[in-house]
Chimera marker file (.cmm) of the C-alpha trace (Angstrom):
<marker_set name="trace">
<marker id="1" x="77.880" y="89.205" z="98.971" r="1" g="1" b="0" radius="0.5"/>
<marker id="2" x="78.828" y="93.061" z="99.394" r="1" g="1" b="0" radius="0.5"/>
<marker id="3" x="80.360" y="93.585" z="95.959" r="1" g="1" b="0" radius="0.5"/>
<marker id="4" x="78.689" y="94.032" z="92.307" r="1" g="1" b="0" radius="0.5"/>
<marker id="5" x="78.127" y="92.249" z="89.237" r="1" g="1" b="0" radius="0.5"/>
<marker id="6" x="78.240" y="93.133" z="85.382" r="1" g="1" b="0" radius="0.5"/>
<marker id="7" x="77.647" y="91.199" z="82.471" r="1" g="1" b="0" radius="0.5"/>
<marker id="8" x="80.004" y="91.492" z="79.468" r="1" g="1" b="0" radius="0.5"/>
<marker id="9" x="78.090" y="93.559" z="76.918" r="1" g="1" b="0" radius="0.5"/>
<marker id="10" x="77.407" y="96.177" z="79.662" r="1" g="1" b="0" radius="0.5"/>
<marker id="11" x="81.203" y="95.992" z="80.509" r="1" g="1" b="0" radius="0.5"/>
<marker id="12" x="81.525" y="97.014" z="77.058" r="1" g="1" b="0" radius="0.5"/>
<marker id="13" x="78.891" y="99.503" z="76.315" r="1" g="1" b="0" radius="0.5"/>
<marker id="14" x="80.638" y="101.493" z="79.084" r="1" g="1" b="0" radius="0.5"/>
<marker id="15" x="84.500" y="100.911" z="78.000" r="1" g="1" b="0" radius="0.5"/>
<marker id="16" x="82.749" y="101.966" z="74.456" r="1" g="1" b="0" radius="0.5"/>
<marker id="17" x="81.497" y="105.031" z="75.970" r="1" g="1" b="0" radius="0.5"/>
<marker id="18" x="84.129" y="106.256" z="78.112" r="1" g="1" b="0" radius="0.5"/>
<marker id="19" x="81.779" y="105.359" z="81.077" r="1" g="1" b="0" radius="0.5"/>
<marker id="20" x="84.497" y="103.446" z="82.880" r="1" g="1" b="0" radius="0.5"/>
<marker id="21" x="87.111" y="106.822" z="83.535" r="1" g="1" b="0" radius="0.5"/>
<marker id="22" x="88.536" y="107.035" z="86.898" r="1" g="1" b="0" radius="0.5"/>
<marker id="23" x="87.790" y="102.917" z="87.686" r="1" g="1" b="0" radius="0.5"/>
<marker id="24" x="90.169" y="100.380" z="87.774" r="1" g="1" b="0" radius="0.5"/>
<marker id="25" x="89.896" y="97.097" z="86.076" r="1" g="1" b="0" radius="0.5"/>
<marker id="26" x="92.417" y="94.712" z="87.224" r="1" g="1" b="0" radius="0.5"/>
<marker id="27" x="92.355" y="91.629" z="85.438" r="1" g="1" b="0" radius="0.5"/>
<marker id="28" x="93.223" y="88.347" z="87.802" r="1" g="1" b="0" radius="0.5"/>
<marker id="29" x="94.580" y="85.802" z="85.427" r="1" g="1" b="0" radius="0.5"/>
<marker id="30" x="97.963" y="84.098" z="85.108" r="1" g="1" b="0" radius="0.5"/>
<marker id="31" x="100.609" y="86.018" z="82.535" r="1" g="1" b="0" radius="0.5"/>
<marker id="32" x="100.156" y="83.748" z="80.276" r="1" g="1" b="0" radius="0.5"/>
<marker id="33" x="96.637" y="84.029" z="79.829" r="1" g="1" b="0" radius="0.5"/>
<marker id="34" x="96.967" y="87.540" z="79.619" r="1" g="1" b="0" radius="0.5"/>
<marker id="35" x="99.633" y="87.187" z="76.814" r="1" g="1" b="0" radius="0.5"/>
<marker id="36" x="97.013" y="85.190" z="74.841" r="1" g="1" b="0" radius="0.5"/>
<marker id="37" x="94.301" y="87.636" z="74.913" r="1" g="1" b="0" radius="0.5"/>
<marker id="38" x="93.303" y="90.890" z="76.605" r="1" g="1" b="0" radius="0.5"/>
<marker id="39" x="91.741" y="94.386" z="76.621" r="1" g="1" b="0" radius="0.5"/>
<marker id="40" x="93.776" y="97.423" z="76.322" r="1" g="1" b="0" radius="0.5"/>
<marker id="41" x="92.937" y="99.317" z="80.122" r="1" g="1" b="0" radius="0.5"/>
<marker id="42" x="92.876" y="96.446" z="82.337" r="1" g="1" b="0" radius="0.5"/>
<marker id="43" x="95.757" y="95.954" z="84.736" r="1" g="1" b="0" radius="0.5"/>
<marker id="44" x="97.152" y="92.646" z="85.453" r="1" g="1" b="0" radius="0.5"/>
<marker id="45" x="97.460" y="91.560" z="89.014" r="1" g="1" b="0" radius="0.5"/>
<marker id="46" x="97.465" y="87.606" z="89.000" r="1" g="1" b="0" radius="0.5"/>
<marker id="47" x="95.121" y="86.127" z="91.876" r="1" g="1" b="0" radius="0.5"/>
<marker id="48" x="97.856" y="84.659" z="94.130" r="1" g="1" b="0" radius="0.5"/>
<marker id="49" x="99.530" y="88.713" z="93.853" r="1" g="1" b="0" radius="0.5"/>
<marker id="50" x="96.513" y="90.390" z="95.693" r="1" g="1" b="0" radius="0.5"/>
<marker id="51" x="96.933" y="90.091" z="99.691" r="1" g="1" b="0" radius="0.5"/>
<marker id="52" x="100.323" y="91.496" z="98.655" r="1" g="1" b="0" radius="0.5"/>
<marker id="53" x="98.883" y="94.520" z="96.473" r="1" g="1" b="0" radius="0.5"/>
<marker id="54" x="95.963" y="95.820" z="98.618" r="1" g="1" b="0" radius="0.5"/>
<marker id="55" x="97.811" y="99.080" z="99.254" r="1" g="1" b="0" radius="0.5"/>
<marker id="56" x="98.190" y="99.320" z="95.251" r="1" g="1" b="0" radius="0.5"/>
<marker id="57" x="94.076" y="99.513" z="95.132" r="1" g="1" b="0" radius="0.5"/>
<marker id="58" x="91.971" y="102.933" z="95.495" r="1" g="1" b="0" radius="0.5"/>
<marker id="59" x="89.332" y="101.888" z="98.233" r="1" g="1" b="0" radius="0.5"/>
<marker id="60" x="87.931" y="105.329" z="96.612" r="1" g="1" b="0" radius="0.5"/>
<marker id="61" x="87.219" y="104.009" z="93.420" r="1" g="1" b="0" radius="0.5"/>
<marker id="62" x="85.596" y="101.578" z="91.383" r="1" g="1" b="0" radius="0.5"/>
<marker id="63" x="87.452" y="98.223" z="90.856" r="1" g="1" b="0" radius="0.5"/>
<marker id="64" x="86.354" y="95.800" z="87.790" r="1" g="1" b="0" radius="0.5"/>
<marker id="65" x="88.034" y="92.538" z="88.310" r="1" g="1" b="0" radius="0.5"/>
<marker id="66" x="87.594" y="90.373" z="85.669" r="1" g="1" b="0" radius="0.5"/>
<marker id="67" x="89.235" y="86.680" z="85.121" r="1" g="1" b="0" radius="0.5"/>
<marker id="68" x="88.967" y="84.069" z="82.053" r="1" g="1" b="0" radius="0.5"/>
<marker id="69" x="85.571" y="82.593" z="82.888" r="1" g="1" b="0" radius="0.5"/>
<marker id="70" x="84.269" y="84.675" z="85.984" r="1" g="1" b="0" radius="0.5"/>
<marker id="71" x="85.359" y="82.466" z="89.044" r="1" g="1" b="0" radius="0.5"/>
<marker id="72" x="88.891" y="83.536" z="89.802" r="1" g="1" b="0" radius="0.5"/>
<marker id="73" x="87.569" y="86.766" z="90.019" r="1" g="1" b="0" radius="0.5"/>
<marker id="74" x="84.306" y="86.377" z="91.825" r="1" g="1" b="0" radius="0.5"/>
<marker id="75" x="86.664" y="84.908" z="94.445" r="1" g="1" b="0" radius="0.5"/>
<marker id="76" x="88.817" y="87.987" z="94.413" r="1" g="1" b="0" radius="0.5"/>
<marker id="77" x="85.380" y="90.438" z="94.790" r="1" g="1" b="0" radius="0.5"/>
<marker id="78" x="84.357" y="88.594" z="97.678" r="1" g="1" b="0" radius="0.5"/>
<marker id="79" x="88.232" y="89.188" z="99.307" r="1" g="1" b="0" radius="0.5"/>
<marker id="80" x="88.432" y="92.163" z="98.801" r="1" g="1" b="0" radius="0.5"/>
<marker id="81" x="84.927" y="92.884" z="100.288" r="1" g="1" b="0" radius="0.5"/>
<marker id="82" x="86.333" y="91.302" z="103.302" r="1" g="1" b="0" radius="0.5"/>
<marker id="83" x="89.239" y="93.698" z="103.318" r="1" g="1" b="0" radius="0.5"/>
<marker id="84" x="87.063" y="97.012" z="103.218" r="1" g="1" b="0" radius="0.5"/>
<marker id="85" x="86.824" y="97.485" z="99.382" r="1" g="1" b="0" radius="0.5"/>
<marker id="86" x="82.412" y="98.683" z="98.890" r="1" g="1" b="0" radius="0.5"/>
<marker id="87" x="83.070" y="99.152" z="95.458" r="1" g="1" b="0" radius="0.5"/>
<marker id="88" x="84.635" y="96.517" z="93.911" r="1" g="1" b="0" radius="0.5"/>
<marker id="89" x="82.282" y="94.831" z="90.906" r="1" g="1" b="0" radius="0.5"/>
<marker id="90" x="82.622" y="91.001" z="89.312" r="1" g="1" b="0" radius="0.5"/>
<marker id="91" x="82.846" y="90.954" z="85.211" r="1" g="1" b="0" radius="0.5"/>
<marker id="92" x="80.380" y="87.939" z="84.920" r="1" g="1" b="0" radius="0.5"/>
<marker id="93" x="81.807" y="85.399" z="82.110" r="1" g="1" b="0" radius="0.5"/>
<marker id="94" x="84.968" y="86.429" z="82.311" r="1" g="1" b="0" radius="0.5"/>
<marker id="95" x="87.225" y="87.092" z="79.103" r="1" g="1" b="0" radius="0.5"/>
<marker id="96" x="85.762" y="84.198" z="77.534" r="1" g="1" b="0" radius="0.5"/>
<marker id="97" x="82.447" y="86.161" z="77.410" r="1" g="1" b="0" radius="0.5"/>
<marker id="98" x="84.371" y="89.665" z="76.750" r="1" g="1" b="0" radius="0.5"/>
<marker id="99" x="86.008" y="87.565" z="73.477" r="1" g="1" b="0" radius="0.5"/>
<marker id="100" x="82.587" y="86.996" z="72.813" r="1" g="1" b="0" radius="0.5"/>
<marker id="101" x="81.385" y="90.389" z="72.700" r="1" g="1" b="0" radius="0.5"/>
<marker id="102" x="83.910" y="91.366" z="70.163" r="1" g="1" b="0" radius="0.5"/>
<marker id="103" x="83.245" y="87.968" z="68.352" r="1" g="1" b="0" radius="0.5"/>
<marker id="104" x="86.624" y="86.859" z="69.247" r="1" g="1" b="0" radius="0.5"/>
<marker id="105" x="86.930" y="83.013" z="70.029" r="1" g="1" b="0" radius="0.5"/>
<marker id="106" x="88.749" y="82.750" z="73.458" r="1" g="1" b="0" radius="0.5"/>
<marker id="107" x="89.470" y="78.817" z="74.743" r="1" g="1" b="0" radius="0.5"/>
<link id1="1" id2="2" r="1" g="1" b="0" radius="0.2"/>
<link id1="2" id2="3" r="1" g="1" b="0" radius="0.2"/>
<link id1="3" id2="4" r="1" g="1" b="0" radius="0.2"/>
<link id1="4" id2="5" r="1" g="1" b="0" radius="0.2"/>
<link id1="5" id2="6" r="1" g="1" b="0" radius="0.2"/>
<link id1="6" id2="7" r="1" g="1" b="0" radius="0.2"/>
<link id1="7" id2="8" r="1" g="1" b="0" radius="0.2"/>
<link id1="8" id2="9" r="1" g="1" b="0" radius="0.2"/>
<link id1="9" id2="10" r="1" g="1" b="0" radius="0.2"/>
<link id1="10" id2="11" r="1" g="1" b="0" radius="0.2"/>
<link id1="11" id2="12" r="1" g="1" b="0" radius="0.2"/>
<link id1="12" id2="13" r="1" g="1" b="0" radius="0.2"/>
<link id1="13" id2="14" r="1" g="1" b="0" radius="0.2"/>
<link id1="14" id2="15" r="1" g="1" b="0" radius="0.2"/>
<link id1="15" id2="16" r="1" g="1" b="0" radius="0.2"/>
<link id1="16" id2="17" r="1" g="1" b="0" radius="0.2"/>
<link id1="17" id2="18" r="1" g="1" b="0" radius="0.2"/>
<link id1="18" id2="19" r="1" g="1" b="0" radius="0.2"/>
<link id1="19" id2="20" r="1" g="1" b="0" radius="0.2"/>
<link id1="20" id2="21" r="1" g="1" b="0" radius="0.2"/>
<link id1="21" id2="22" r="1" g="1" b="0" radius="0.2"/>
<link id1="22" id2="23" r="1" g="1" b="0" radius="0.2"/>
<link id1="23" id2="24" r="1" g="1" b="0" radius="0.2"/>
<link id1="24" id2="25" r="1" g="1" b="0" radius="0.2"/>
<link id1="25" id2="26" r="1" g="1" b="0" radius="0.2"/>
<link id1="26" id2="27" r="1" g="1" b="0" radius="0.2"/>
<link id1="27" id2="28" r="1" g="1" b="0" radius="0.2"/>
<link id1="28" id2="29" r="1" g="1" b="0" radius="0.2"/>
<link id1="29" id2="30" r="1" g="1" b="0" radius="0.2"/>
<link id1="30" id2="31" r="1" g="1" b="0" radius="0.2"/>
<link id1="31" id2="32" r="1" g="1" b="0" radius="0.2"/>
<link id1="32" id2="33" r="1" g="1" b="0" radius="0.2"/>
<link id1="33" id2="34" r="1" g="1" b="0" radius="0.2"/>
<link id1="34" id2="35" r="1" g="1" b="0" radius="0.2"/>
<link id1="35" id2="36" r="1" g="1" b="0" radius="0.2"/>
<link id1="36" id2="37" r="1" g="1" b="0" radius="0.2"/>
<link id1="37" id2="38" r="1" g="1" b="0" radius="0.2"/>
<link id1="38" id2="39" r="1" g="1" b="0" radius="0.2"/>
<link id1="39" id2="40" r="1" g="1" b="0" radius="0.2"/>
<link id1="40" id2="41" r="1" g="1" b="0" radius="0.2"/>
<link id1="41" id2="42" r="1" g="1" b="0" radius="0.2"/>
<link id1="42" id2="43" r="1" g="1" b="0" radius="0.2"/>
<link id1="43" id2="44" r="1" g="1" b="0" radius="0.2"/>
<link id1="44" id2="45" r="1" g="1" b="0" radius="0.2"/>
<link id1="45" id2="46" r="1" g="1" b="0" radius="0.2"/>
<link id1="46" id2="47" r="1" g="1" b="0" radius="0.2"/>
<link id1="47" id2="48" r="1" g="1" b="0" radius="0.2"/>
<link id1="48" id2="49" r="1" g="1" b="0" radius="0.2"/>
<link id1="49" id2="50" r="1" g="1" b="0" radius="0.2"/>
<link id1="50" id2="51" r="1" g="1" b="0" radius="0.2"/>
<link id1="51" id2="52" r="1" g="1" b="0" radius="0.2"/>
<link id1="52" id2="53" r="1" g="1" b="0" radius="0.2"/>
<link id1="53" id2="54" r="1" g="1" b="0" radius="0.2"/>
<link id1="54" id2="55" r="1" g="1" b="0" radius="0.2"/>
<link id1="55" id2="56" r="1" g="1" b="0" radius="0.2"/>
<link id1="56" id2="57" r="1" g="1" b="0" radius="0.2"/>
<link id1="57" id2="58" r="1" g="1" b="0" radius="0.2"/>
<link id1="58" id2="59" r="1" g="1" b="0" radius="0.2"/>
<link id1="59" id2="60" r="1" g="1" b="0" radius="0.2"/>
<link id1="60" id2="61" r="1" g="1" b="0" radius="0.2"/>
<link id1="61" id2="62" r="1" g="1" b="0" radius="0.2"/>
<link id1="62" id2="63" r="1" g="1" b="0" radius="0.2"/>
<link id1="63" id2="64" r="1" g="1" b="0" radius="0.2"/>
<link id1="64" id2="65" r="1" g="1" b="0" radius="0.2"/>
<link id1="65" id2="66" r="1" g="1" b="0" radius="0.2"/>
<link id1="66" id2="67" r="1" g="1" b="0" radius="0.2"/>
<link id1="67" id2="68" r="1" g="1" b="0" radius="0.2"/>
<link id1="68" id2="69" r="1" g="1" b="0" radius="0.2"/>
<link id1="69" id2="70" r="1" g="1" b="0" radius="0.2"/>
<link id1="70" id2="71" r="1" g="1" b="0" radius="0.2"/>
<link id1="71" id2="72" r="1" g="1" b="0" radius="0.2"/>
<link id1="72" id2="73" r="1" g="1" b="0" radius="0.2"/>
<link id1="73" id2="74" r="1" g="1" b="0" radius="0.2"/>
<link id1="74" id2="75" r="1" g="1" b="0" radius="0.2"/>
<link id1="75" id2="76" r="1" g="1" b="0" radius="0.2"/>
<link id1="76" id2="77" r="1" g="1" b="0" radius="0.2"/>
<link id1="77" id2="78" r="1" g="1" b="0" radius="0.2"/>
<link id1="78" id2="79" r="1" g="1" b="0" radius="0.2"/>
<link id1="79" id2="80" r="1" g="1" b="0" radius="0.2"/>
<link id1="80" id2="81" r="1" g="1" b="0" radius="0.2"/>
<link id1="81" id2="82" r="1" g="1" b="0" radius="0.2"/>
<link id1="82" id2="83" r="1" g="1" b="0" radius="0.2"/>
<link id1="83" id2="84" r="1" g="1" b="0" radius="0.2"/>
<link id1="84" id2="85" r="1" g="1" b="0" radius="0.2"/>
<link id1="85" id2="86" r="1" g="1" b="0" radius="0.2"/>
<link id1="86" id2="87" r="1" g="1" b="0" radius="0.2"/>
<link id1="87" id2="88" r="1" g="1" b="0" radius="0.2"/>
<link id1="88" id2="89" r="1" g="1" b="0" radius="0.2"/>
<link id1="89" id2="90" r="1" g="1" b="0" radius="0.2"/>
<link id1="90" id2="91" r="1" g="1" b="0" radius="0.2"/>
<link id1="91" id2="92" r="1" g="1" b="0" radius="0.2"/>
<link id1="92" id2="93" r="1" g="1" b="0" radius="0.2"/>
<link id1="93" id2="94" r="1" g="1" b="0" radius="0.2"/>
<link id1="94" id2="95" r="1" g="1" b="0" radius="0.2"/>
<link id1="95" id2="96" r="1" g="1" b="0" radius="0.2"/>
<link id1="96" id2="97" r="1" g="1" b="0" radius="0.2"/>
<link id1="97" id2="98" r="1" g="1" b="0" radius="0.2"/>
<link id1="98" id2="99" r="1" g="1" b="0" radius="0.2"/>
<link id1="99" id2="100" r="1" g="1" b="0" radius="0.2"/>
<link id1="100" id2="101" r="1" g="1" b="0" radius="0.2"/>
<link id1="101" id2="102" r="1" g="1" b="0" radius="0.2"/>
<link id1="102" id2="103" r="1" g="1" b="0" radius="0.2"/>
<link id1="103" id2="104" r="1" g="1" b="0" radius="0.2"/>
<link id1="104" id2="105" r="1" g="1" b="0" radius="0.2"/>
<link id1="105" id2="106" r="1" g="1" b="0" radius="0.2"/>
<link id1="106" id2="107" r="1" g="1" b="0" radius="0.2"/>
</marker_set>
């Protein structure tokens, strides 16, 4: 594995703080799922979209991908790994777990 992890109340703690300023976080679900809940800052770019947006992505910056439950973008960490990204880091949980943090319910 050459990419990062972070669990959701850290993810937090440093959106809270202004800690996460000149990142990216690109979040990896379907529209849909981003209609039904997200975080103000995060940039959608579904999962199947990413081969086709790799020129979209700083290589010179940090990139937060997060997904609903971890896995979507755990598998989009490792890619991008493979195509030269060092800093790319995997929001563990997912939204579910970011819901959480904010005591929001997300199914």
């Amino acid at each position: 594995m050459s990419y990062n992890r972070i669990g959701p109340d850290a993810y937090a703690r440093k959106l809270e703080q202004g800690e996460l300023e000149g990142t990216l976080t690109i979040d990896v679900r379907q529209p849909e799922e981003w209609e039904y809940y997200h975080w103000d800052g995060m940039e959608l770019m579904p999962m199947m979209t990413i081969p086709d947006k790799l020129t979209e992505l700083p290589k010179d910056k940090t990139v937060y991908v997060v997904c609903a439950h971890g896995v979507r973008s755990e598998n989009v960490c490792q890619y991008l790994s493979e195509q030269g990204f060092e800093n790319t880091v995997n929001v563990e949980g997912g939204m579910a777990a970011l819901a959480a943090v904010r005591g929001v319910r997300y199914d």
